[in-house]
N, C-alpha and C positions, 0 to 999 in steps of 0.2 A: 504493500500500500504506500509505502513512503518512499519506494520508485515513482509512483502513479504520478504522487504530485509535487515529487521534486522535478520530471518532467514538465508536466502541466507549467510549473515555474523557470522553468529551464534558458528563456531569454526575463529574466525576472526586470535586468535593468531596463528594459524597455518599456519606456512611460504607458506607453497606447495601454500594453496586457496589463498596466500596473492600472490602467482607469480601467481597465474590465472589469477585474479584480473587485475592485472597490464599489462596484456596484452589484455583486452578489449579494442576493441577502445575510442578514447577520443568522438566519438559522441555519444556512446553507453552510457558512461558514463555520457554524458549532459542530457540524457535522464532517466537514471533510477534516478538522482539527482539533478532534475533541481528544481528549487524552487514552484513552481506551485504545485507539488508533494509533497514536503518538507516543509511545509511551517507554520509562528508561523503568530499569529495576532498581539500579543504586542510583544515589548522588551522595559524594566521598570529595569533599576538599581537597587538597594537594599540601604540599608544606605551606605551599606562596600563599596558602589562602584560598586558591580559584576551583571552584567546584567543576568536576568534571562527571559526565552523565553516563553512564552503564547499561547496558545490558547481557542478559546471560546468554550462553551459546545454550547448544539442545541438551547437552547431557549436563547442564548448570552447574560444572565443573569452574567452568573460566567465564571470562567475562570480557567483550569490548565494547569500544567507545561509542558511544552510539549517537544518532540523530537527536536533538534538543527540541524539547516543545512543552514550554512551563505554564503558558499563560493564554494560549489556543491566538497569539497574535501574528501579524506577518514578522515585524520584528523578529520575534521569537524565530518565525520562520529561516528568517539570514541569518541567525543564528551572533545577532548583537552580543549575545552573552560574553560570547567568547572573545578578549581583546588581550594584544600585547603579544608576550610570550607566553607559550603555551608547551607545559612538559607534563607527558604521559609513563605513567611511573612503570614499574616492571610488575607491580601486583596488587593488589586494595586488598583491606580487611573491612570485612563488615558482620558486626552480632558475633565478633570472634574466630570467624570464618574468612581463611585466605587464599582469595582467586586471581590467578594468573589473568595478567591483561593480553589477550594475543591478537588483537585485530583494530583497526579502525572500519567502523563499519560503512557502511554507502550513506551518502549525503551526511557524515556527522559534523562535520563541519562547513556544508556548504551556506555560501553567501555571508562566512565569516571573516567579512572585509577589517577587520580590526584586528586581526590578528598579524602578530609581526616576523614570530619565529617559533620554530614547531621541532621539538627535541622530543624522539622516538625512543621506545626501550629495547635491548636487544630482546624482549618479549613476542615482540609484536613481529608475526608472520604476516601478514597481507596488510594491505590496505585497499579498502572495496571500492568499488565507482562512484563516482563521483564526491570522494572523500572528504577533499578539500575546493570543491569546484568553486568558480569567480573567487577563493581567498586574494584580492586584490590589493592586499594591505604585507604580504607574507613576501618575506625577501633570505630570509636564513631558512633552511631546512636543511635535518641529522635525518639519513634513511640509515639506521642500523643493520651492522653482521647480523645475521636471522630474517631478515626480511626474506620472502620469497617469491611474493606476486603484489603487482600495484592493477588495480582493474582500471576500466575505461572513465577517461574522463574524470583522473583524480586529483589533476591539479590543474586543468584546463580553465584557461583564463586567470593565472595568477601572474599578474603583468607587473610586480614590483620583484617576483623570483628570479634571481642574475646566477646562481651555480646551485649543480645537485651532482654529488656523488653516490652512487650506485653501490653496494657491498657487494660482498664474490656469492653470496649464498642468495641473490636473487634469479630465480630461475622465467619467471611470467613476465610482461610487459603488454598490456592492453591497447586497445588502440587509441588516440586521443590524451593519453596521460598528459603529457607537456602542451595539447596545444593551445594557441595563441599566448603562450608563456614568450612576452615578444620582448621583452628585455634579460632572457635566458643567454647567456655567453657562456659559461662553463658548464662543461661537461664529462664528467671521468666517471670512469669505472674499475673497480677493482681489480689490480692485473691478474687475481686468481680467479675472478669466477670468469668458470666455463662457459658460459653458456651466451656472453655478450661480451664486450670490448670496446676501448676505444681508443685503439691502433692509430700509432705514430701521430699522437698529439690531434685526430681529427678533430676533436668537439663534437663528436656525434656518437650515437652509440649503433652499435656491429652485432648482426647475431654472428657468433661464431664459425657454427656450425656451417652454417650458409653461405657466409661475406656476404649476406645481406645486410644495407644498411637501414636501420628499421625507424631511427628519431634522427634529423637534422634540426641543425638550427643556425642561424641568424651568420655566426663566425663559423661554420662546420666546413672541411677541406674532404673533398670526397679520396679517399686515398686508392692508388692502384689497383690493391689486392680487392676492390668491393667488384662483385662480379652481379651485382640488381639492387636496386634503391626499394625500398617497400613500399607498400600500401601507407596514402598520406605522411610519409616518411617527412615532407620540407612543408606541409597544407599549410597556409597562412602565417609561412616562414617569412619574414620583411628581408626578404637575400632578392640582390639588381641583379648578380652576375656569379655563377658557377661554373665549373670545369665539370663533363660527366667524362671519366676518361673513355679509354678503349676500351677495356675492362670491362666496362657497365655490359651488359646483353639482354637487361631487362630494367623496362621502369614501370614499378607498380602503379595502380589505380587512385587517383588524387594523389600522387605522389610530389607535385607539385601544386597543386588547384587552390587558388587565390595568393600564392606567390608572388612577389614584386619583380621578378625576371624582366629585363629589358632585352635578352641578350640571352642566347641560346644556342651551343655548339652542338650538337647532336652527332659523335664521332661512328664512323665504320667499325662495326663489332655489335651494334645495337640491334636486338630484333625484333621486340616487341616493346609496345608503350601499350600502358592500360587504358584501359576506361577514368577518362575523366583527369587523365595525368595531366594537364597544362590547363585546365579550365577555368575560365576568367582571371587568368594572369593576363591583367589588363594593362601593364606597361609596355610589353614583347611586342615588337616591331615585325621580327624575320625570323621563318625557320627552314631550315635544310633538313631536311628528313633523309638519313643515311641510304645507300644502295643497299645494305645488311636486311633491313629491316623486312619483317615475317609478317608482323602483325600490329596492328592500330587499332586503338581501342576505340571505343564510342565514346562521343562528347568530350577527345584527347586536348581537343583546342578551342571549344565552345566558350561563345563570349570574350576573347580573346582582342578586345574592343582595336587596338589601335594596330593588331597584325597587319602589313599592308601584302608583306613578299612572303609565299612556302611554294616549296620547290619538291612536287610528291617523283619520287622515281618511279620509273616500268618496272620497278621489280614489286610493284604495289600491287595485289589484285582488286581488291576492294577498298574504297575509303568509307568509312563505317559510317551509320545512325548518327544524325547530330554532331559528326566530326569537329566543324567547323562554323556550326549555327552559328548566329551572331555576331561575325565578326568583322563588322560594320566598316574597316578602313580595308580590307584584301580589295586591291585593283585590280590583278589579274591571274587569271589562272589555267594553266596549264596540267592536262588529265591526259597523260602520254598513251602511247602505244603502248599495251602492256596490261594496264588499269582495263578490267572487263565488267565493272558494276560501282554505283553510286546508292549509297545508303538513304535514307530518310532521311528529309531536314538537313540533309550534309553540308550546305553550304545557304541554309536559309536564314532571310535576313542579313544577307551581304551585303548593303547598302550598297557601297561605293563598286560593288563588282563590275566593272565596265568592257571587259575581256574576256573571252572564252572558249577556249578549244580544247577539243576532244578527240583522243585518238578513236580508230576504226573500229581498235577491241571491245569498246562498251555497248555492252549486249543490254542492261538494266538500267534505271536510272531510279531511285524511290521516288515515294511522295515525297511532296513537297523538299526536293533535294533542290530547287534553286526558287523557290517561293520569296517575295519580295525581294529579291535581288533587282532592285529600282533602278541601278543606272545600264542595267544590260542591256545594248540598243539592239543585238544579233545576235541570232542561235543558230548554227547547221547540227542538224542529230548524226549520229552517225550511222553506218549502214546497217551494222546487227543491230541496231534497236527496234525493238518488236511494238512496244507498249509505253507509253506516255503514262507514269500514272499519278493517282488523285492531287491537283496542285503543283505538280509538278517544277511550272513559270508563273504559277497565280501569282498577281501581284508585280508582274515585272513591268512597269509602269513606262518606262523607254524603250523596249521590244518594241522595233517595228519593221523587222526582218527574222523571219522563220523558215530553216527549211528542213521538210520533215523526214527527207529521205524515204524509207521503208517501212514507214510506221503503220503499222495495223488495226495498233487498236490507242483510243485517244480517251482518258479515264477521266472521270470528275472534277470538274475543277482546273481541271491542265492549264487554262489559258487566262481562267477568271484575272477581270478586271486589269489585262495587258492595254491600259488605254490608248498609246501609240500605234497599236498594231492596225494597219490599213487592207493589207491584204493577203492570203492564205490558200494557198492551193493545197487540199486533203489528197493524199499519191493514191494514188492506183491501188495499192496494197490495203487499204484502210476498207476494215469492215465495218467498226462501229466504233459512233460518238459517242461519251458517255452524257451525264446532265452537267448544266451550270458550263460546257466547256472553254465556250467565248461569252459568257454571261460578262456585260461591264464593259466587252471590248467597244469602249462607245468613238471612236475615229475606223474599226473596221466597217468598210466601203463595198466589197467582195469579195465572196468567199466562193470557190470549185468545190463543190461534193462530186466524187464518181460515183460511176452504178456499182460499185462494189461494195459500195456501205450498205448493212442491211438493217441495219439499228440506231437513235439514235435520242439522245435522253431527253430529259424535260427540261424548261428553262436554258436550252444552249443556249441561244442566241438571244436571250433576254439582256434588252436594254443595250443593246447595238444598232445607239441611235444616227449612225450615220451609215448604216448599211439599206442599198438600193435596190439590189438585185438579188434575190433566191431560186435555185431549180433543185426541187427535189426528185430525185431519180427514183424512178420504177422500183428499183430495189429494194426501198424504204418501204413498207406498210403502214407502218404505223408512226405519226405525226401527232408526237406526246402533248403532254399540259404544257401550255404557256412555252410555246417551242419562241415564239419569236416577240415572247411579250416587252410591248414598249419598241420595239421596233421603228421609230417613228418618222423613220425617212422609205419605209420602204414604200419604192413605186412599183416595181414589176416581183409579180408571183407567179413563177410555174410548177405547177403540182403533176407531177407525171402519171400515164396511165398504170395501174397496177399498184398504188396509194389506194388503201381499205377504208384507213381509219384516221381522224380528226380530233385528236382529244380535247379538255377541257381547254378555253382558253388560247387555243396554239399559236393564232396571229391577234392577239389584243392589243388593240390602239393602232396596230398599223394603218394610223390614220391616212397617209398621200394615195393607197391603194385605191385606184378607181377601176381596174377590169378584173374579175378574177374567173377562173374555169376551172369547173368543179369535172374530174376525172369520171368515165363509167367504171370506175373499178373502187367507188365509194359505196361503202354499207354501213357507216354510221358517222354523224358530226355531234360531237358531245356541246353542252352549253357553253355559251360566250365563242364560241372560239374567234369569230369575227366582230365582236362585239367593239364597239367606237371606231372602226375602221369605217370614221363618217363621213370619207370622198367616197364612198363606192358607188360608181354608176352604173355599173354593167357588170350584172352575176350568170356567167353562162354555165348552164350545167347540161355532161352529157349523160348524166343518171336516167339510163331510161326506167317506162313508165310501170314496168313490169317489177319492178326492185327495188321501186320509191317506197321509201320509210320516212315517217314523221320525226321532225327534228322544233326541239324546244323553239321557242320564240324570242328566247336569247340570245341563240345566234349571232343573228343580226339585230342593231339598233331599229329602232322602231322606224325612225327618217329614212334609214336606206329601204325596209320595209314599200316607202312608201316614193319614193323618187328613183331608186335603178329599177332599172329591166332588167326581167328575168328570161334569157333566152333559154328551150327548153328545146329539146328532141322533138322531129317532126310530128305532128296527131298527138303529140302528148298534153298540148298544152290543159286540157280538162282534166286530168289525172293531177298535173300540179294545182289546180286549181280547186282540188276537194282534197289536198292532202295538209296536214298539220305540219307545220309553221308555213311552208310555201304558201300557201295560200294566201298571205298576210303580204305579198308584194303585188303593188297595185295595177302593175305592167308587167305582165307574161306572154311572151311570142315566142314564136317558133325559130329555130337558129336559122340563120340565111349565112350565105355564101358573098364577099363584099364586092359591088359590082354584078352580081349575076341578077339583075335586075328584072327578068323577066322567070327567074327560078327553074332555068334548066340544065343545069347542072355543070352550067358553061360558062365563061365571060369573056363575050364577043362581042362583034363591033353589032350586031342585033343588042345588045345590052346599051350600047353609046346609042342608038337612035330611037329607043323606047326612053332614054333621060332627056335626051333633046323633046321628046314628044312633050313629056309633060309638063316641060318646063315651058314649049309654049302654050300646051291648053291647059296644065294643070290636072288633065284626067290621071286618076291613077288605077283605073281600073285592074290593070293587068302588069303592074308593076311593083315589088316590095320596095317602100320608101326607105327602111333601114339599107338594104343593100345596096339602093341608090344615093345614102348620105354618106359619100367616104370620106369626109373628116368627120361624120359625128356632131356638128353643128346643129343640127336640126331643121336643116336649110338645104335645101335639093337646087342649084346653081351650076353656072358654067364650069365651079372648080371642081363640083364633082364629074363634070365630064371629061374634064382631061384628066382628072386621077385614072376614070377608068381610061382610056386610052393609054395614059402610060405603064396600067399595071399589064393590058395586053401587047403592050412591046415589050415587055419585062424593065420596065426603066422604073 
């Protein structure tokens, strides 16, 4: 339990959680600190006076020092009681009875910022987690011969603590013990214990066995014989500039991660870096990533705010998940021949990325691996890439050259909100768009679908308000939700024959749209899908009358309802005229042929002397006046007779 909420306190100096805090109720707070919960078996003065707090171990033989809580306060909580120097004796008597002291227990002295210096007994075998955590005031510390494990996080964050000697008879070392102990300079260990070292004056401490170096610090000289740095070995070490020799062949997992590194030599001999090893080492400019290297961990250089130059070799096969996230000053970059896949997020939020090439080998690329990378004006994929996926370039706000190579298949999000991008040929090989994939791209102008795409999501093209021209290919069926919502430059729609299906919404607000033709290979239009596309003058459909299905009256706006013509398949017009929604447009005619003005199935110069006729008697007995208006005017004129003559000289 007094894990639970020595956690829960865990960034305690932090004002924000300290007003949370303080606004729990007061029984709330009876309860997570009531003594029953908190509680010491002995309290035994010392010679000095200073009373120190006890509890028993299981078999109530011994006794250690335990966590403080007198008066159920926070106070009590940081453990105020304790100030000055502070010595734990080698054994208490109590009622007559004398129990060995062997432990400091977890949190007994945490947030004992008053405390100055801390004299151990050779009694005491462990000290538990977070033992002495944020003692911020502690600058002398005695680890006694007999000590044999320090647990995690037992002196983290004692920033007035400048040396700690280590006895031969400590065998455990936790993870976190020393850190942010950021005025630590001294460092030694007992030339007899086995089991750690700290070889040729490094200031760091060595597992032996290993030549792992497990704790750096601030002055620590990594020495030859170390053959791998550890897990958080230097984490939020204030070190500008280290040597890793040749030697090194491994660096552990936050083994550096929030580091002051400016300056980073990464030698030949190195082959793997962990996960999270250089992460938001926010000063580091430039990094050389060895020819040696095997393997690179995820998140190695994430947030890596001011890196501009890394140099990855062809000996890299993959650059991992989050490599590189964040690292908002990288200009250019180069992914050699060699490199055959790109992780997730590996290089997202690149801000300044302005350059980029990719060798032939990359077959993968993850999500969102170059998402807001804002200054990238050009992308060429390369040829084994199959699949674009979710986000890919979302967000790449300067992109306004793509070329997609081989790409197959183009996944969620790929393109979102690329606002530069103008224009986009989908290759040959591309079967399917996913949803949202040029969602945003509002300066693309047109776009090439082939018939090879057979799928293709909802929301693509939503809000790709300067896009003019659409043809959707035969191969397409189905025409999802809000395919091209907000679209609001689009003039020309072609919908090809062998398109089924219209889903909700698919062209809303495609307001400039005034002609559209509805495919015979239509068997359902869901609600809105045309809906405020309020130029529409002319809805021609070739849905014959045999297969006509009733469609909502959402559709279409009520006005186009009522101002386009509905051109319909010959004899059909009575069938659209008793069927649900059609029937709500208030001009329905039968399709004609433009120019074939006496409707035989020709346009001849017999078609030029039936417009001359009428335009001088005005009879129009035997002539379709639509097919004699070839602009559309409304107005049957001279100009329509020489359109038709020029359309029969082919001019």
């Amino acid at each position: 339990m007094t894990n639970f909420v020595i956690r829960s306190f865990y960034s305690l100096k932090s004002i924000s959680i300290m007003k949370r805090l303080l606004t729990i109720p007061i029984f709330i707070l009876s309860i997570l600190f009531c003594p029953s919960v908190f509680s010491y078996d002995l309290a035994i003065p010392n010679s000095d006076g200073k009373t120190i707090y006890y509890s028993y171990t299981e078999d109530k033989t011994k006794v250690k020092v335990c966590f403080l809580n007198k008066t159920n306060s926070l106070n009590d909580l940081q453990g105020s009681a304790y100030t000055g120097d502070i010595v734990i004796p080698s054994e208490v008597t109590y009622n007559n009875v004398t129990y060995p002291v062997v432990a400091i227990d977890e949190d007994a002295f945490t947030y004992c910022s008053g405390i100055t210096s801390v004299t151990l007994s050779s009694s005491i075998k462990r000290i538990d987690d977070f033992a002495f955590f944020e003692c911020t005031g502690l600058h002398t510390l005695y680890l006694p011969e007999g000590l044999v494990s320090i647990g995690k996080s037992a002196f983290y964050y004692c920033i007035s603590l400048e040396s700690v000697y280590l006895p031969s008879t400590l065998s455990s070392l936790d993870i976190y013990v020393f850190s942010l102990c950021k005025n630590l300079k001294n460092v030694t260990v007992n030339e007899q214990n086995p089991y750690f070292d700290s070889r040729e004056n490094c200031n760091a401490i060595v597992e032996t066995g290993t030549n792992k170096l497990v704790y750096g610090f601030k002055t620590s000289v990594i020495p030859e014989s170390v053959t791998s740095i550890g897990d958080y070995a230097f984490q939020d070490v204030d070190i500008t500039s280290i040597n890793i020799p040749s030697s090194v062949n491994n660096i552990g997992n936050s083994a550096f991660k929030y580091s002051l590194l400016e300056k980073l030599t990464l030698n030949n001999g190195l082959e793997s870096i962990g996960d999270y090893a250089f992460c938001s080492c926010q000063s580091l400019r430039s990094v050389t990533i060895p020819h040696s290297i095997q393997m690179l961990g995820k998140n190695a250089f994430q947030n890596c705010k001011n890196l501009e130059t890394v140099n990855i070799p062809a000996v890299l096969k993959h650059v991992p998940d989050y490599c590189f996230e964040g690292c908002t000053s990288l200009l250019n970059l180069l992914l050699p021949l060699g490199v055959e896949s790109v992780g997730n997020h590996a290089f997202d939020n690149c801000l300044s990325l302005a350059n980029l090439l990719m060798g032939s080998s990359i077959s993968s690329i993850g999500e969102y691996a170059f998402n807001n990378c804002s200054s990238l004006s050009s992308v060429k994929l390369p040829v084994a890439l199959k699949v674009i996926h979710n986000s890919c370039f979302a967000n790449c706000t300067s992109l306004s050259d793509v070329s997609l190579s081989n790409v197959e298949e183009i996944e969620n999000y790929a393109f979102r909100s690329c606002s530069n991008l103008k224009n986009v040929t989908i290759p040959e090989t591309t079967t399917r768009l996913g949803s949202f994939v040029f969602s945003g791209c509002t300066q693309l102008e047109t776009i090439y679908i082939p018939e090879g795409v057979n799928k293709i999501g909802m929301y693509c093209f939503e809000n790709c308000r300067s896009l003019k021209s659409l043809s959707i290919p035969s191969s397409i069926q189905i025409l999802p939700n809000y395919l091209c919502f907000g679209c609001t430059s689009l003039e020309d729609l072609q919908i090809a024959e062998g398109v089924t299906t219209l889903q909700n919404g698919a062209f809303y607000s495609c307001k400039p749209l005034r002609t559209l033709t509805l495919p015979s290979t239509i068997t359902s239009i869901a609600n809105n899908v045309f809906a405020n596309c309020i130029s529409l003058e002319k809805v021609v459909s070739h849905i014959p009358a045999d297969v006509l299905f009733n469609i909502d009256k959402t559709v279409f706006f009520s006005d186009v309802y009522e101002n386009a013509t509905l051109l319909v398949p010959k004899g059909d017009v009575p069938t659209y005229q008793e069927t649900t929604a059609w029937k709500n447009f208030s001009h329905i005619i039968e399709q004609y042929i433009h120019g074939d003005v006496n409707e035989d199935g020709t346009v001849d110069i017999s078609d030029v002397v039936a417009v001359v006729n009428y335009i001088l008697s005005t009879d129009s007995a035997n002539i379709n006046l639509y097919a004699a208006d070839m602009d559309e005017n409304t107005s049957i004129d001279i100009s329509d007779v020489v359109a038709i003559v020029n359309l029969i000289l082919g001019q």
